[in-house]
N, C-alpha and C positions, 0 to 999 in steps of 0.2 A: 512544337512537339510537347515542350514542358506542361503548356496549358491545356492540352488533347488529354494527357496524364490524369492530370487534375480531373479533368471532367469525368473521366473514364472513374477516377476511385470516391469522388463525389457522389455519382449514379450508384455505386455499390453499394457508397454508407447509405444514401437515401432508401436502396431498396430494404435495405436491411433495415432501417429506421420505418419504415413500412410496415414490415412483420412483427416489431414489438407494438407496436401501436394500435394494428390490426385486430390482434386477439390470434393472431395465426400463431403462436407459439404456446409451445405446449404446457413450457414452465408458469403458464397461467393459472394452473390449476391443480386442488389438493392441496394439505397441509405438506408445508416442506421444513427442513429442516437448519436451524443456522445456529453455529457454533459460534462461544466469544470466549476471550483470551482475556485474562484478568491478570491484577496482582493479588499475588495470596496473602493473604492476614485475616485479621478478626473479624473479616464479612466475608472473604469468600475463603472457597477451597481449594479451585484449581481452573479446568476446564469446564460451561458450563454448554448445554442447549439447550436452545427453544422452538416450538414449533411459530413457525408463520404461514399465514394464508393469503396469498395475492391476491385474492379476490377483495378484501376488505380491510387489508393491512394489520389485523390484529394478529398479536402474540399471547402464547401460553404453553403451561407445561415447562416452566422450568425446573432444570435437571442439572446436577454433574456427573458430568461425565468420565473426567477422571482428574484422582488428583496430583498435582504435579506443582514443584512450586514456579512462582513466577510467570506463568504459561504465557507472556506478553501477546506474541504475534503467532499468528498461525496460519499455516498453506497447506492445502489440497492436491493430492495428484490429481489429472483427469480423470480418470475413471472414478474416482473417489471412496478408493478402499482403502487409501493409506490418509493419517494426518500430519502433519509436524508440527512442532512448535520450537520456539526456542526459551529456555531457560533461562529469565534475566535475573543472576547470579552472580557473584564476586569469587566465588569458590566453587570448584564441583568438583569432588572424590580427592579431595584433600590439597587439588591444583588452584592459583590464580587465575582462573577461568570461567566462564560461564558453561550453558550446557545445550546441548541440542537434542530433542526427544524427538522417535518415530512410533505414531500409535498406529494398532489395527483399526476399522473403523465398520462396528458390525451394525447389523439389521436394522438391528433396535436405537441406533446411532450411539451406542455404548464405545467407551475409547478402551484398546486393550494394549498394554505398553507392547512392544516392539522389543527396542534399547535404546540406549544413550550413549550419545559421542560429548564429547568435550569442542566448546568454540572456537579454543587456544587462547582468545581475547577476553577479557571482561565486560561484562554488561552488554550481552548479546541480545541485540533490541529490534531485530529484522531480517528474514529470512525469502530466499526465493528456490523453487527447484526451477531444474534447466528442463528445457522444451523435451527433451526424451524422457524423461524422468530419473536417469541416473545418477542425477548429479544434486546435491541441494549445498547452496550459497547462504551464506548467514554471515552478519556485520556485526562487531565488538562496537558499542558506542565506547565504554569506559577506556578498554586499550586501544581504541581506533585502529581497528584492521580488519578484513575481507580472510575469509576460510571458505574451502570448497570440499565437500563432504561426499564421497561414493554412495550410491545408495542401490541396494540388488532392488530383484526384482520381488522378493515377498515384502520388502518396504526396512531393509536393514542396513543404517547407518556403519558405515566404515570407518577410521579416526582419518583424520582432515588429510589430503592428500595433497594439497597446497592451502599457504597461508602465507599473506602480504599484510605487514605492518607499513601501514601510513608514519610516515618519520617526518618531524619540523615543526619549529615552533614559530610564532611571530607576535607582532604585538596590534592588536585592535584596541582603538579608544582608549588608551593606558593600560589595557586587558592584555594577558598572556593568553593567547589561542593554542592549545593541543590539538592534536586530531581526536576528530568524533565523525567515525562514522557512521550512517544512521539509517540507512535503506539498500536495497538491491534491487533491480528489477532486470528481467533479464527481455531482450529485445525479442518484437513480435517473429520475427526467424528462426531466432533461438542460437542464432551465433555469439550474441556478446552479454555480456553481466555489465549493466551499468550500477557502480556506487555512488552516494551522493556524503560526501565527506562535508559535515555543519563546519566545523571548527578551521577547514581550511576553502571554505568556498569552492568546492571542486568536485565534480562530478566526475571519476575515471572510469573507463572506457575498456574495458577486458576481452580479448575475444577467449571463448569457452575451447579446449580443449580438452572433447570428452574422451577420448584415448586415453589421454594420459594422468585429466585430472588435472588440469594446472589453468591458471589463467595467465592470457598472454597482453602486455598491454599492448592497444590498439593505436595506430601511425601518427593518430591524434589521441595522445593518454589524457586528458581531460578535458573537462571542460568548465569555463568557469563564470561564475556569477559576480554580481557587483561585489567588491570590499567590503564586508560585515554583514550579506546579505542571510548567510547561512543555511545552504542548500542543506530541507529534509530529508523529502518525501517527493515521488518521482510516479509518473504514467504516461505511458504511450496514448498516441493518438490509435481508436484500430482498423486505420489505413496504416500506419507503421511511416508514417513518414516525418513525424512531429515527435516531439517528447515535453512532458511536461513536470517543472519543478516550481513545490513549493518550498518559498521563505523565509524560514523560521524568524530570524532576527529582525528585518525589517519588513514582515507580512505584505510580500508581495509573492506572484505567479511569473515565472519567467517561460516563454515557450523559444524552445529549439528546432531547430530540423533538422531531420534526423535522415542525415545520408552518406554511412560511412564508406562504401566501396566508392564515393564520390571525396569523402574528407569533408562534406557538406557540412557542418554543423553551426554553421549561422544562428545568431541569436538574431528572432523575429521581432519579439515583445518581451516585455515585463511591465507588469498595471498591478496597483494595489487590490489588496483583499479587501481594504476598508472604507466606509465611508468619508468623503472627505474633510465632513466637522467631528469623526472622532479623536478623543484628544487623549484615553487613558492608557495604558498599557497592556498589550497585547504579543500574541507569538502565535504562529501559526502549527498547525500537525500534520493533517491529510491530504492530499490529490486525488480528485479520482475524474476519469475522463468519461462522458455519457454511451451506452453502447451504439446510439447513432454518430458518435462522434462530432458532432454539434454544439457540445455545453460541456463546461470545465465546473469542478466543484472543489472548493479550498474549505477547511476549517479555522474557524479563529476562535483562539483561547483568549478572552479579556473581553474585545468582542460579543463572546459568546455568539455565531453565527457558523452558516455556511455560504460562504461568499460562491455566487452564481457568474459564469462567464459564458456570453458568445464567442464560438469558435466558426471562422470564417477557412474552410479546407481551402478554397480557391485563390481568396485575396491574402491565407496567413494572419488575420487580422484576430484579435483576444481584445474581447470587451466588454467590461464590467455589465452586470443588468440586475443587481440585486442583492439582496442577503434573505437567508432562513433564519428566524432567532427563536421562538417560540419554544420552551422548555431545552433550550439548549443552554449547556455550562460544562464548559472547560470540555469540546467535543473531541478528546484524541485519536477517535478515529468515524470513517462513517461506512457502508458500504449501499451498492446500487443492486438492487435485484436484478438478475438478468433479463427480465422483462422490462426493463427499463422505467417501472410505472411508479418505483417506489425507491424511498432513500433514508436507510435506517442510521441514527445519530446513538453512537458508544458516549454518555457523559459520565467520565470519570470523575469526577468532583461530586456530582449531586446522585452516583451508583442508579442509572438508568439510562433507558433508551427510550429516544421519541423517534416518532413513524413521521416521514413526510412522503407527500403526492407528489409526483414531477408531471409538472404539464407539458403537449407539447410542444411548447417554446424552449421547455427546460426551468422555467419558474417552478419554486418549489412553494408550497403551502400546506402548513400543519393539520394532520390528520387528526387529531384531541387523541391520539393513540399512544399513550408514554407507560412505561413500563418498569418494574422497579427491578435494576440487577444489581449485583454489589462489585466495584473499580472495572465497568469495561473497559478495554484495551486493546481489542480489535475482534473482529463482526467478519464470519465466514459461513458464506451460503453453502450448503450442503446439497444439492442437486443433481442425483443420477439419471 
């Protein structure tokens, strides 16, 4: 029956991986628009955009859009008339905390502030809204802790209606470890918020209470990676039955299964980002999974790459097949057009972005298409 399953959600992604391939989707065409999240200082401003064109992968027309400081990471409702970011801050309005912004998101792709809430945490470094859109989650790196944010329906932040501090210290390598937590992603159903805590290797497990606004931890509250592996950054398979994290500290991809009404969460694999004669110093940022679900993509800082992964739905299996490196340095983040044909690299160190082709194997190969922005920091497609 297990194996029937499989085939059954196999057949899906494939047909789906059909349609981006095809040209049958629509997002193929026309200038569209894709928003990036920066650190403010003496190159940028705020928020900025650019137009792109799937037909040819070229960029232009860069814009800010608004300015705000810090604007790190940033998420989309579906419809895509609201935006957030979060404010990576040490202070905001006089408090030990970071900040959370909701922009209007007009015509012209102009951002028009909303308001702001407070993180309760410091160094607010990732944000998700919940599958209704009521709700948006945002992680404290500096104070390691999880906050859940009301949001109505014209796109306006409430002050945090729950907030859970990761508590405990330990010792790695002679290192005292705090909590850092560093991501949120919330499951393809929309029932749970998963965080993925660096500092304590641990990925916790929330189910979303949006009645009340609260998170609840779930029957299995985490889940955990090897000793000093330091769980980032996190993505689903979208079959919904896998989850994927990468490993900051020792630049590997760990894949899970993801099957909590079963308590399923078997760790499958974990395989290096790198290749196996590199010898210098590295640390990983991004995950992101292929919309065929087929192919895994990591970032490495030191490196300098996008480490390429086979993903086997049927057999579970995660297998190394490559790297991107071509104008990439220090890529802390990347994103995948929804057409699946293209995979644009945020280089914070060298303030630009290179365009790569995904083939489809899922091999990537540089498009000569690089771009000059100033500290990207995360890359959101704008697609009504």
């Amino acid at each position: 029956m297990r194996c029937l399953k499989f085939l059954m959600v196999a057949s899906l992604v494939l047909a789906t991986s059909h349609q981006l391939f095809s040209g049958e989707n629509k997002q193929d065409t026309g200038l569209q628009t894709m928003f990036i999240g920066t650190y403010t200082g003496p190159k940028s401003a705020g928020i900025y955009s650019m137009q792109f064109d799937p037909k040819n992968g070229k960029l232009s027309n860069l814009s800010v859009v608004a300015k705000t400081e810090n604007p790190s990471f940033l998420a989309l409702d579906i419809a895509g008339n609201k935006l957030y970011c979060v404010n990576e801050v040490a202070n905001f309005k006089g408090d030990k905390a970071g900040g959370v912004s909701s922009f209007a998101v007009n015509p012209d792709s102009k951002l028009e502030l909303i308001n702001q809430e407070s993180s309760v945490g410091t160094g607010p470094c990732h944000l998700s809204l919940t599958k209704n859109q009521d709700h948006l989650i945002a992680v404290n790196y500096g104070g390691g802790s999880t906050c859940i944010l009301p949001v109505d329906q014209a796109g306006k932040l409430s002050k945090a209606s729950d907030f859970i501090q990761h508590k405990g210290t330990r010792i790695i390598k002679g290192k005292l470890e705090t909590p850092h937590a560093h991501s949120v992603q919330i499951s393809p159903d929309g029932k749970y918020a998963v965080v993925a805590d660096l500092g304590f290797d641990k990925i916790f497990i929330h189910e979303i209470n949006t009645k009340t606004g609260k998170l609840i931890p779930h029957k299995v509250p985490f889940l955990e990676t090897a000793t000093g592996a330091g769980p980032r950054h996190m993505a689903f398979h979208p079959a919904g039955k896998h989850l994927f994290v990468v490993n900051e500290s020792d630049s590997t991809v760990t894949a899970f299964r993801w099957s909590p009404e079963k308590n399923d969460f078997k760790n499958i694999a974990t395989v290096s980002t790198l290749p196996k004669d590199f010898k210098g110093n590295n640390s990983t940022a991004e995950i992101l999974v292929h919309p065929n679900g087929r192919a895994v993509y990591a970032s490495n800082r030191g490196h300098n790459s996008i480490a390429v992964f086979k993903f086997d739905l049927e057999k579970e299996t995660l297998e190394s097949t490559g790297h991107g490196a071509e104008k990439i340095s220090t890529p802390r983040n990347f994103t995948i057009h929804p057409s699946g044909k293209w995979l644009l690299v945020g280089n914070q160190a060298s303030d630009s972005i290179a365009v790569y082709k995904i083939a489809d194997d899922g091999a990537l190969s540089f498009s000569e298409i690089f771009q000059d922005i100033p500290t990207p920091v995360c890359l959101r497609f704008w697609i009504k």
